[in-house]
C-alpha angles and dihedrals in degrees: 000000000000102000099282095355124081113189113197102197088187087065113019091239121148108190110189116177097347084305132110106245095206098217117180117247097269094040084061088039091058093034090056089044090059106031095049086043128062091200125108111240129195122231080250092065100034081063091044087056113038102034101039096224134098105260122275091211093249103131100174091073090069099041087047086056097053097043092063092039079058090048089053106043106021123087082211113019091180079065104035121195094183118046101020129181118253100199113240099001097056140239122340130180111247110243101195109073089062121103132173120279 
């Protein structure tokens, strides 16, 4: 439970605001890498990850990625709360905003 936004990974439900967000496969794929895991990733190993492949050096695919994830689940996606941006490292979930069903 993520504030208004609850994320089921069993089954690849994102519930915002009592409503389904329909997110593609890989938006779910990078949302659930970030949000499961504390860590910062670059767009380099969010690519690694999610798409199983070494990275091709594209890094607009990712960012694109993010950038509709942040449509879908943020109030504001121009000021994001949860994937934010850590200059110079990548994109992180902000943990705290979750809090314990």
């Amino acid at each position: 439970q993520y504030n208004e936004m609850c994320i089921s990974f069993a089954t690849r439900e994102v519930i915002r605001h009592n409503k389904k967000v329909n997110l593609t496969y890989t938006e779910f794929e990078i949302l659930q890498l970030l949000a499961q895991n504390p860590a910062r990733y670059s767009a380099k190993k969010i690519y690694d990850i999610v798409w199983k492949e070494p990275y091709s050096g594209d890094y607009n695919i990712v960012m694109s990625h993010i950038r509709n994830i942040r449509e879908k689940i943020e109030d504001n996606s121009s000021k994001p709360v949860h994937i934010q941006i850590v200059w110079g490292v990548g994109y992180r979930f902000n943990q705290k905003i979750s809090r314990e069903l």
